[in-house]
KOLROTI-750110 format. One record per atom (N, C-alpha, C): residue number from 1; atom name; y, x, z. Coordinates in steps of 0.05 Angstrom, whole numbers, plus 5000, padded with zeros to 4 digits. Atoms other than C-alpha are relative to their C-alpha. Example, Ala and Ser with C-alpha at 12.3 -4.5 7.8 and 13.67 -1.06 7.14 Angstrom:
<sites>
<site n="1" atom="N" Y="4976" X="5018" Z="5000"/>
<site n="1" atom="CA" Y="4910" X="5246" Z="5156"/>
<site n="1" atom="C" Y="5024" X="5018" Z="5000"/>
<site n="2" atom="N" Y="4976" X="4984" Z="4999"/>
<site n="2" atom="CA" Y="4979" X="5273" Z="5143"/>
<site n="2" atom="C" Y="5022" X="4985" Z="5014"/>
</sites>
This chain:
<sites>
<site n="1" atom="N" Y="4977" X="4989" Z="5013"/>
<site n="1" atom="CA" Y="5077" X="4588" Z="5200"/>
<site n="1" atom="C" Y="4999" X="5031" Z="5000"/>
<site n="2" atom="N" Y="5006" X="4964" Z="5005"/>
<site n="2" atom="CA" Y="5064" X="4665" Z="5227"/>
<site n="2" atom="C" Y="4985" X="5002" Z="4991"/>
<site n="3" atom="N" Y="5023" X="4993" Z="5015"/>
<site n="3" atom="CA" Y="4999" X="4664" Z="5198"/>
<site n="3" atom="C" Y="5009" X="5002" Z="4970"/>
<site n="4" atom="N" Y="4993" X="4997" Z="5026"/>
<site n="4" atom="CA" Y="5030" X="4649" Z="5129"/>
<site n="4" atom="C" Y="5020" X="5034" Z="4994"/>
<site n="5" atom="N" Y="4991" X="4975" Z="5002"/>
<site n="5" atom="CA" Y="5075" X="4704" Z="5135"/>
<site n="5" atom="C" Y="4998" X="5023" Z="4998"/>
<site n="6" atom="N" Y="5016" X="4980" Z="4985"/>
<site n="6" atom="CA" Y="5031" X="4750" Z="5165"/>
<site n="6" atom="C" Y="4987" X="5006" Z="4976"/>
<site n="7" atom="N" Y="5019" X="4997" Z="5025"/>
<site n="7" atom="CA" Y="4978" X="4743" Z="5099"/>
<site n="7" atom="C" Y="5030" X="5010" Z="4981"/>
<site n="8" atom="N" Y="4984" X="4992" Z="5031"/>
<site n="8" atom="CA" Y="5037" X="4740" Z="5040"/>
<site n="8" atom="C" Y="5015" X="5035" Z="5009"/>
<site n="9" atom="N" Y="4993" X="4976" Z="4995"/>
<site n="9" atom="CA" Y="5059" X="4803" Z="5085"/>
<site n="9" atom="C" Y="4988" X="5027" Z="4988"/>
<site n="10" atom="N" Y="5020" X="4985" Z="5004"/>
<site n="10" atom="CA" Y="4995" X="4839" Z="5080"/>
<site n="10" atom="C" Y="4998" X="5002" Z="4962"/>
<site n="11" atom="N" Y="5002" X="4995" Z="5028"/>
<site n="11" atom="CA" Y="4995" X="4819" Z="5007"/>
<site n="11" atom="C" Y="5020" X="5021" Z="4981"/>
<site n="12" atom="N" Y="4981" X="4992" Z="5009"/>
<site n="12" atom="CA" Y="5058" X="4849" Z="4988"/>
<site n="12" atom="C" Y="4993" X="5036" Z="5014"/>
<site n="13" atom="N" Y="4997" X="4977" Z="4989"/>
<site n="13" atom="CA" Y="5045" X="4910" Z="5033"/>
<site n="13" atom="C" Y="4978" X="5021" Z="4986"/>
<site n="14" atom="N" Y="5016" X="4990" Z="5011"/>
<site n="14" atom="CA" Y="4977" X="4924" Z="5002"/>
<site n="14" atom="C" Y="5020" X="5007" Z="4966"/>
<site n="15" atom="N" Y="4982" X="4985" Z="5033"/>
<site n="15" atom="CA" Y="5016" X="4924" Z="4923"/>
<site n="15" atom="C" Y="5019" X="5015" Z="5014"/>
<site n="16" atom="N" Y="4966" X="4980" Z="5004"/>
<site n="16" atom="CA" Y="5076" X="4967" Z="4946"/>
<site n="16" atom="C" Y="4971" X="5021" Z="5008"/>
<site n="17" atom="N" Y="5019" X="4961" Z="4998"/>
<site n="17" atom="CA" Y="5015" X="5022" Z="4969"/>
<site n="17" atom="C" Y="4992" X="5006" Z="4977"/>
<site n="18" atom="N" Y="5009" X="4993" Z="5024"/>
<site n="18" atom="CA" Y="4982" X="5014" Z="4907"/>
<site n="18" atom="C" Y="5021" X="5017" Z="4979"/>
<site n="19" atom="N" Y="4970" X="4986" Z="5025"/>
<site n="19" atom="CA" Y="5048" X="5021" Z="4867"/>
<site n="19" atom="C" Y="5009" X="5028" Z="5008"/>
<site n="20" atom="N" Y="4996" X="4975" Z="4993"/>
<site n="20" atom="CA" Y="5065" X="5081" Z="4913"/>
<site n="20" atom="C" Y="4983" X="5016" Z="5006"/>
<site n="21" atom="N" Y="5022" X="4978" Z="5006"/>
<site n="21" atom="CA" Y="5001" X="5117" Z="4906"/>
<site n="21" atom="C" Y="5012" X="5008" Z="4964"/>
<site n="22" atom="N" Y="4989" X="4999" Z="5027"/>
<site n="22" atom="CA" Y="5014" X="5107" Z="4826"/>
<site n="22" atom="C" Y="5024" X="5020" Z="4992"/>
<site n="23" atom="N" Y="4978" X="4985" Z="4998"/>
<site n="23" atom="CA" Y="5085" X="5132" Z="4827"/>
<site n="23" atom="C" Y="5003" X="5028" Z="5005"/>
<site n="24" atom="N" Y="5002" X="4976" Z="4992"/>
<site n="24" atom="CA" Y="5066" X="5193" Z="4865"/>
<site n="24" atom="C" Y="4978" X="5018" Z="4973"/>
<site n="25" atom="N" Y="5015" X="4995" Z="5013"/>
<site n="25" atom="CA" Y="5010" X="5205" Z="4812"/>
<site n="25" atom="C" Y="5013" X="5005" Z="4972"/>
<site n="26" atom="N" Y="4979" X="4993" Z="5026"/>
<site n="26" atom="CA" Y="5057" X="5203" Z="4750"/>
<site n="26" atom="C" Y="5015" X="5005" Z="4999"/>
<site n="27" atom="N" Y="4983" X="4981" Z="5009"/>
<site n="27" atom="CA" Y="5103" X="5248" Z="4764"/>
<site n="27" atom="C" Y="4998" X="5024" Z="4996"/>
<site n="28" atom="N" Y="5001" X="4981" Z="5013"/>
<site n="28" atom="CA" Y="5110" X="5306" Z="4734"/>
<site n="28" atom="C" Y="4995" X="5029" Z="5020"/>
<site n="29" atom="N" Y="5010" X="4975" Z="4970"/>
<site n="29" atom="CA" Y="5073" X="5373" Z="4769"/>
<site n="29" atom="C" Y="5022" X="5020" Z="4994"/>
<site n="30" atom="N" Y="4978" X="4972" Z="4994"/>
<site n="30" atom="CA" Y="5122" X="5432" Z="4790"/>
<site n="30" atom="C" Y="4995" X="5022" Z="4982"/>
<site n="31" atom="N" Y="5006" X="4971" Z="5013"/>
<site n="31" atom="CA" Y="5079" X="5489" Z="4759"/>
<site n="31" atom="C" Y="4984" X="4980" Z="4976"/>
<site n="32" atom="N" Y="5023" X="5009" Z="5020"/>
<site n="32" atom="CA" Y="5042" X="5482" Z="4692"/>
<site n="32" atom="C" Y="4975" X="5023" Z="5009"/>
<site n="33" atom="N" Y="5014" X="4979" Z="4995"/>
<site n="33" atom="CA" Y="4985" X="5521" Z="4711"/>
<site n="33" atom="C" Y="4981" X="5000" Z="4980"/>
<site n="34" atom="N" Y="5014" X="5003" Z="5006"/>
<site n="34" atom="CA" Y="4913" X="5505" Z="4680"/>
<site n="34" atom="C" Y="5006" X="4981" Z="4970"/>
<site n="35" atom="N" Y="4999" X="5019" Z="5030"/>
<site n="35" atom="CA" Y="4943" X="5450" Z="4631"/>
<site n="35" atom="C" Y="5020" X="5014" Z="4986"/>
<site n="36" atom="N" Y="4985" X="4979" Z="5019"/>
<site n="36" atom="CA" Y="4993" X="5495" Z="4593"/>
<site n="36" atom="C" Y="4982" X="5020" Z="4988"/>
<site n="37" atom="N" Y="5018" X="4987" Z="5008"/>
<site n="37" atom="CA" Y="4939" X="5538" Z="4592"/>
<site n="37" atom="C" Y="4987" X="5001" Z="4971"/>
<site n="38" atom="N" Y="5012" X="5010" Z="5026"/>
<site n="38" atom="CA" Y="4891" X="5498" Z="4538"/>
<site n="38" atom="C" Y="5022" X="4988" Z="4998"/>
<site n="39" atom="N" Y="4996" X="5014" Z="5023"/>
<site n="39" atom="CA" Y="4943" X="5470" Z="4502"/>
<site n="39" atom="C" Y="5020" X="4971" Z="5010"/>
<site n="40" atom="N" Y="4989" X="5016" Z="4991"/>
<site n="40" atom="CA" Y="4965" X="5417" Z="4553"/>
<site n="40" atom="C" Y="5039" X="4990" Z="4994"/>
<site n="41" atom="N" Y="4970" X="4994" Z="5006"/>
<site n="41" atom="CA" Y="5040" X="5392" Z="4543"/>
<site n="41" atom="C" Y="5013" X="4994" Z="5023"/>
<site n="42" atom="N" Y="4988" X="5013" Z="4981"/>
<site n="42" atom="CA" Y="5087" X="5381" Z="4594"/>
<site n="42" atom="C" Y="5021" X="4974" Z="5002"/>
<site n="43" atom="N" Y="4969" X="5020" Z="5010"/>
<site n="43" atom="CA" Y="5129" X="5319" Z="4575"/>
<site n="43" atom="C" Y="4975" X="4975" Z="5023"/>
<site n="44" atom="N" Y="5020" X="5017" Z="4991"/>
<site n="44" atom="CA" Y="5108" X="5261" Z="4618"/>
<site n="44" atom="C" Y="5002" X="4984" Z="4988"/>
<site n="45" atom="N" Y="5012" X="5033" Z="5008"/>
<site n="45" atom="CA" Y="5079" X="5192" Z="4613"/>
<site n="45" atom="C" Y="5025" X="4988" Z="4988"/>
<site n="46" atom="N" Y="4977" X="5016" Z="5013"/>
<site n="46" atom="CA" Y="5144" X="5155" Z="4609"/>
<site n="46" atom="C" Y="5017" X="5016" Z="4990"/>
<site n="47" atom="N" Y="4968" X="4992" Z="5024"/>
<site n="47" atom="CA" Y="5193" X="5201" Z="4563"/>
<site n="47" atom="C" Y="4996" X="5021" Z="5017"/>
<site n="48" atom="N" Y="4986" X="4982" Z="5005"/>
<site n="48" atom="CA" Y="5226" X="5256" Z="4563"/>
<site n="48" atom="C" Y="5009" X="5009" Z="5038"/>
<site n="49" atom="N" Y="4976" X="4995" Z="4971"/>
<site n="49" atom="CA" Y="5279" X="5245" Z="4629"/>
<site n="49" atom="C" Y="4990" X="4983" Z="5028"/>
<site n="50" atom="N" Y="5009" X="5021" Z="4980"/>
<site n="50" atom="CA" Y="5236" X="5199" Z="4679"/>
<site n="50" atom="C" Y="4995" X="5015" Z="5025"/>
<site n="51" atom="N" Y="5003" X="4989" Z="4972"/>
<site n="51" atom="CA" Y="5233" X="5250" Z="4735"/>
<site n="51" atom="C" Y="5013" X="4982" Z="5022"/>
<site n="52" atom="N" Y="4981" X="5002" Z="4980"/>
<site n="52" atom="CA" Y="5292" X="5228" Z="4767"/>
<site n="52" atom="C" Y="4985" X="4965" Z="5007"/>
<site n="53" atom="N" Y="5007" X="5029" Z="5006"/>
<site n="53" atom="CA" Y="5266" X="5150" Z="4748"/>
<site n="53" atom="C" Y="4978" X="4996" Z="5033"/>
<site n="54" atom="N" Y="5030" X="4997" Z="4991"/>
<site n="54" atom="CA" Y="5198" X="5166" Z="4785"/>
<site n="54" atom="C" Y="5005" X="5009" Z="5024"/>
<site n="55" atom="N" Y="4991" X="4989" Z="4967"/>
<site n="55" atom="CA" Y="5232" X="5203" Z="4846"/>
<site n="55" atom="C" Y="5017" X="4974" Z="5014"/>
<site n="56" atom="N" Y="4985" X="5018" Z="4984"/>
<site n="56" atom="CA" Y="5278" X="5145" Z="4860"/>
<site n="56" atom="C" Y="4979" X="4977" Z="5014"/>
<site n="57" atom="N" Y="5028" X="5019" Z="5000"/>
<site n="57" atom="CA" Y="5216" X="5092" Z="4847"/>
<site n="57" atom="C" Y="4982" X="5010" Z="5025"/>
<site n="58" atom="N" Y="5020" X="4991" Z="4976"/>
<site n="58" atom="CA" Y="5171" X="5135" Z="4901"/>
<site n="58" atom="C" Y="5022" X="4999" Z="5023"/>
<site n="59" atom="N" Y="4979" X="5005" Z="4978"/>
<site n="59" atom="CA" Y="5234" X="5140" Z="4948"/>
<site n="59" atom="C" Y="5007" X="4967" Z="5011"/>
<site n="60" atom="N" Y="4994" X="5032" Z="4994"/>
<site n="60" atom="CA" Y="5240" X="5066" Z="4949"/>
<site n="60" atom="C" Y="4984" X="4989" Z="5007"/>
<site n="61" atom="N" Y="5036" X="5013" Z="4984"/>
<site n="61" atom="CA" Y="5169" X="5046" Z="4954"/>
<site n="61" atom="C" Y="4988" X="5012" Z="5029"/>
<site n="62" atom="N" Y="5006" X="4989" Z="4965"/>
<site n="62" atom="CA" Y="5161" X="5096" Z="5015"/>
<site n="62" atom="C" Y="5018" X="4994" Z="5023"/>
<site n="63" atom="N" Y="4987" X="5016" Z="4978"/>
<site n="63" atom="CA" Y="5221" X="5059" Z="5051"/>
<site n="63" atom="C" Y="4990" X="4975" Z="5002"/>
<site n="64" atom="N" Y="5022" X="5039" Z="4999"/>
<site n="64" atom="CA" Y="5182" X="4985" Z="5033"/>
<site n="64" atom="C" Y="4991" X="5008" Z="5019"/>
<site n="65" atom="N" Y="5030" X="5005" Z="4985"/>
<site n="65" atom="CA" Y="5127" X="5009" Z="5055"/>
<site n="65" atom="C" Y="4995" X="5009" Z="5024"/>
<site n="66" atom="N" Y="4999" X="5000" Z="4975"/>
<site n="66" atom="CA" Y="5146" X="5032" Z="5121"/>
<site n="66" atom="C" Y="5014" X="4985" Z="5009"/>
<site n="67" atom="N" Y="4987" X="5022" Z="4996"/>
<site n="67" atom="CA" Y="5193" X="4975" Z="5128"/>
<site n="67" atom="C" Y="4974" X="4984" Z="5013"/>
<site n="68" atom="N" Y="5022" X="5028" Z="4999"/>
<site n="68" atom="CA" Y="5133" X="4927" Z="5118"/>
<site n="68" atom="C" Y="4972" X="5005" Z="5024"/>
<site n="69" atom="N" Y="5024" X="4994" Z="4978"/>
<site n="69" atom="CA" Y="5082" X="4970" Z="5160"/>
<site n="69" atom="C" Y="5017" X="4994" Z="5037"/>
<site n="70" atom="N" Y="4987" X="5011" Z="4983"/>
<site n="70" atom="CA" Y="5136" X="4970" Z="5218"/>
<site n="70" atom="C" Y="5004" X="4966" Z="5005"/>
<site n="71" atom="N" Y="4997" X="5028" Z="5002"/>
<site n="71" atom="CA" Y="5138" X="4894" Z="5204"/>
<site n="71" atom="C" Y="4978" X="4986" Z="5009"/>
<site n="72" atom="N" Y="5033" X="5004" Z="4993"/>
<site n="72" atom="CA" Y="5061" X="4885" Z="5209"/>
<site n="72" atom="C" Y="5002" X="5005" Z="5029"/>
<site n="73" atom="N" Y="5001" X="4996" Z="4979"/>
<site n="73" atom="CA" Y="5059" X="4923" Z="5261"/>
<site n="73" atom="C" Y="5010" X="4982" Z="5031"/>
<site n="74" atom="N" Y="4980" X="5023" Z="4979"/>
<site n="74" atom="CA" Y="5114" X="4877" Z="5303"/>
<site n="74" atom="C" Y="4983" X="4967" Z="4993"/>
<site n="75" atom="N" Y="5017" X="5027" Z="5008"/>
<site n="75" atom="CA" Y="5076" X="4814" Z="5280"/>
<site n="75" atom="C" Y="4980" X="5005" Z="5011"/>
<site n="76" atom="N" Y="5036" X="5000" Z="4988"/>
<site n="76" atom="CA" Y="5008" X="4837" Z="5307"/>
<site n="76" atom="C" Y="5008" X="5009" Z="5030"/>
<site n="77" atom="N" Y="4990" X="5001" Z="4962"/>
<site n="77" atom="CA" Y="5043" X="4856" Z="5374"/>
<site n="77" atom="C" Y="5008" X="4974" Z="5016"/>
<site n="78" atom="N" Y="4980" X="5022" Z="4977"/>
<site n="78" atom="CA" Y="5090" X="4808" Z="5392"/>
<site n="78" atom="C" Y="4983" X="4973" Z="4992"/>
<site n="79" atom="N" Y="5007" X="5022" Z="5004"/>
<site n="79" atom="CA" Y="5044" X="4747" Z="5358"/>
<site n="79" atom="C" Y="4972" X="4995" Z="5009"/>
<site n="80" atom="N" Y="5022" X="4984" Z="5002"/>
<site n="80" atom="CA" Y="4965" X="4770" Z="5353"/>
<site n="80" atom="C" Y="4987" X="5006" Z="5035"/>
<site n="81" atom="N" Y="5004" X="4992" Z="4980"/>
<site n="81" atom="CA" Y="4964" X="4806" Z="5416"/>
<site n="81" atom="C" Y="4967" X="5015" Z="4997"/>
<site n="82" atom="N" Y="5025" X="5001" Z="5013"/>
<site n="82" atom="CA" Y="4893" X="4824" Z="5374"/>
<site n="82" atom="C" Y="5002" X="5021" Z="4979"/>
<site n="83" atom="N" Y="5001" X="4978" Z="5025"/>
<site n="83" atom="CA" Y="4874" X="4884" Z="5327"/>
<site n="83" atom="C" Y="4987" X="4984" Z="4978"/>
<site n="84" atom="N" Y="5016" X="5008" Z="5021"/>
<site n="84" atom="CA" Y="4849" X="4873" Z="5266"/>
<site n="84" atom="C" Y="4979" X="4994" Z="4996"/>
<site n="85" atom="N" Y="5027" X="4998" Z="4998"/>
<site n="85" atom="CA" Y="4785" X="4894" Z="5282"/>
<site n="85" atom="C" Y="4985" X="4970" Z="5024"/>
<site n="86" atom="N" Y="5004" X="5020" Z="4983"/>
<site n="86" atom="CA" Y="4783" X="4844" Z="5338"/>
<site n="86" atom="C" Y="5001" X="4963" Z="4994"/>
<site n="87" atom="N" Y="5012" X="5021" Z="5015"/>
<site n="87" atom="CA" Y="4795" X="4790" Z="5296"/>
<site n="87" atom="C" Y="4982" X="4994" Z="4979"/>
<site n="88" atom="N" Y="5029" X="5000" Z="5017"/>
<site n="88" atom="CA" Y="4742" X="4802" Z="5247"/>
<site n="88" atom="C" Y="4978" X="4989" Z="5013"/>
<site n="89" atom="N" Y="5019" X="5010" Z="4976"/>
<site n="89" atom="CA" Y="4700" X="4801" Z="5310"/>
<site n="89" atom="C" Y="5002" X="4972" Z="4997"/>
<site n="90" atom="N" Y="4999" X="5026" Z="4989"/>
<site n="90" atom="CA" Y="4721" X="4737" Z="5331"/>
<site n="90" atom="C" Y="4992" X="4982" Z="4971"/>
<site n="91" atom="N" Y="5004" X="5021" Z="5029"/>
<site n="91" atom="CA" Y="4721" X="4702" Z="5256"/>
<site n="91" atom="C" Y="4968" X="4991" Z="4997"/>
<site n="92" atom="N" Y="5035" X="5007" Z="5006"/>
<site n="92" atom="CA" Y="4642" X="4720" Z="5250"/>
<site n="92" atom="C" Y="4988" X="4992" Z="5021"/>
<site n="93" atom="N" Y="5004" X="5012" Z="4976"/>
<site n="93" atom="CA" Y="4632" X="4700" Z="5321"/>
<site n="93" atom="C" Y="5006" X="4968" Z="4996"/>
<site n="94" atom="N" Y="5001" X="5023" Z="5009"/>
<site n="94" atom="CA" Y="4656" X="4634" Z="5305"/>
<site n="94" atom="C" Y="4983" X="4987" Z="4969"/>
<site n="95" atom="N" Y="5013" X="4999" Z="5028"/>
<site n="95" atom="CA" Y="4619" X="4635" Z="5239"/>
<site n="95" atom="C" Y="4972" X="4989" Z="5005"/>
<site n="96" atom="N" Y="5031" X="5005" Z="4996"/>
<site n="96" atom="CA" Y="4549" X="4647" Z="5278"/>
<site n="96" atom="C" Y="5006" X="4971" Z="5014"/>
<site n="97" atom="N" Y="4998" X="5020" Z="4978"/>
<site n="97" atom="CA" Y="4572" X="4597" Z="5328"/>
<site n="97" atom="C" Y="4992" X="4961" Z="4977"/>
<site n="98" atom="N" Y="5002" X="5031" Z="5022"/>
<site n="98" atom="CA" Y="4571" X="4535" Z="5265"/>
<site n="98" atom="C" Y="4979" X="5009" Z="4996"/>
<site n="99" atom="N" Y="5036" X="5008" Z="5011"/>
<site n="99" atom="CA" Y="4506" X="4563" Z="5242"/>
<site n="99" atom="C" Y="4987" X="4995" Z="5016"/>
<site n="100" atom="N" Y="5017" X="5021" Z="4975"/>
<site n="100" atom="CA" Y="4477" X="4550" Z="5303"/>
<site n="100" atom="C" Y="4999" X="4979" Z="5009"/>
<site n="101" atom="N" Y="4996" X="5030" Z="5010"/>
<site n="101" atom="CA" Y="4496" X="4485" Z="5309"/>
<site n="101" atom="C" Y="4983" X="4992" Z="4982"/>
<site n="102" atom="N" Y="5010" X="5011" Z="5035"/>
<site n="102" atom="CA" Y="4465" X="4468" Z="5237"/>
<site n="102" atom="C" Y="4971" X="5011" Z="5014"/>
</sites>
């Protein structure tokens, strides 16, 4: 049952970073510097007025996603007792262990 949780966790936690890398990336820069320069325009990707859109959207995704890392985090303590790294270990450890056998 924690194991299921634990994965659809990780799944969801990995998209909200993606989405809030993205977010951070399409909004609109402070200075025009180099792209006003040649010719560049400043209107962004989505319209005209999406600043505010794009600030709320990054504000929300960076409470997820420390929600969900706080969440991870409590799941790999209190359940785990095991890093990540430590279970990788162990997975391919049991891995060689069947090929040897065979």
């Amino acid at each position: 049952m924690i194991e299921t949780i634990k994965e659809t966790l990780i799944i969801f936690h990995a998209g909200v970073s993606i989405l809030l890398v993205l977010s951070v990336l399409f909004q609109p820069s402070k200075t025009d510097d180099l792209g006003s320069m040649f010719g560049g325009s400043s209107e962004s990707v989505f319209g005209a007025d999406s600043s505010s859109f794009l600030k709320k959207l990054t504000i929300w995704l960076g409470v997820i996603f420390f929600i969900t890392s706080l969440g991870l985090g409590y799941i790999y303590l209190k359940y785990d007792k095991q890093t990540i790294i430590e279970e990788s270990v162990q997975k391919i450890e049991e891995k060689e262990e069947v090929s040897d056998i065979q």
